[in-house]
N, C-alpha and C positions, 0 to 999 in steps of 0.2 A: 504494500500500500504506500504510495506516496503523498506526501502532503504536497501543498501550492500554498504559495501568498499570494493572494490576487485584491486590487485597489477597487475602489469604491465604482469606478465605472466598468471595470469587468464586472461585477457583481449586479449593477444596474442594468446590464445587458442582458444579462441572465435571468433576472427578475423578469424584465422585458418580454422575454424570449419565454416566458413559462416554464422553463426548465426544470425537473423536476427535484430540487433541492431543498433541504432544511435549515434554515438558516437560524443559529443559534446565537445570546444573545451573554453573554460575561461578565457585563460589567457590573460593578457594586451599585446599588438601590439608589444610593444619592448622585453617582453618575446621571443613571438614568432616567431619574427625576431634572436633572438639571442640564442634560441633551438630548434626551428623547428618546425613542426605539424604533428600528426598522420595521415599519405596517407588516404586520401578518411574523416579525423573529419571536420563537422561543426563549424565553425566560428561563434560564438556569437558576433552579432554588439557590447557589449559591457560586459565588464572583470565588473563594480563596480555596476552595477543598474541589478536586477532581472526581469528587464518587458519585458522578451524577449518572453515571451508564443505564437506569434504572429510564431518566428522558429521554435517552436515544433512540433514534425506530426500530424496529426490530428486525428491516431490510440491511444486513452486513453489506449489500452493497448503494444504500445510499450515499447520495453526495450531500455531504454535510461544510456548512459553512459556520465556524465561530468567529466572532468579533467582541471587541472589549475596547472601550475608552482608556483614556488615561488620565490617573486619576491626580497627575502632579502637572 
């Protein structure tokens, strides 16, 4: 499995385009209170612990996209 980095207009493309992807969302609560959220990303119960596997689809071959603010 390889990962990618891809910028906000690859990603817009995609969205564009219907593609079938899940777009996930990282950032801490107050981030996201105070820049917003991608219409239709998934919300990670939590921005600092990785045990979220239980959110993810349960297609092993989805395309999944995360993103996360910064929070400095």
């Amino acid at each position: 499995m390889a990962f990618k980095l891809i910028g906000w207009q690859q990603l817009a493309k995609l969205v564009d385009k219907n593609a079938p992807i899940h777009i996930f969302d990282a950032s801490a609560p107050g981030l996201r209170a105070r820049n917003g959220i991608i219409p239709g990303a998934i919300l990670l119960s939590s921005f600092d612990r990785y045990d979220c596997a239980r959110e993810l689809p349960a297609d092993r071959s989805a395309k999944l996209v995360f993103y996360c603010g910064r929070s400095h």
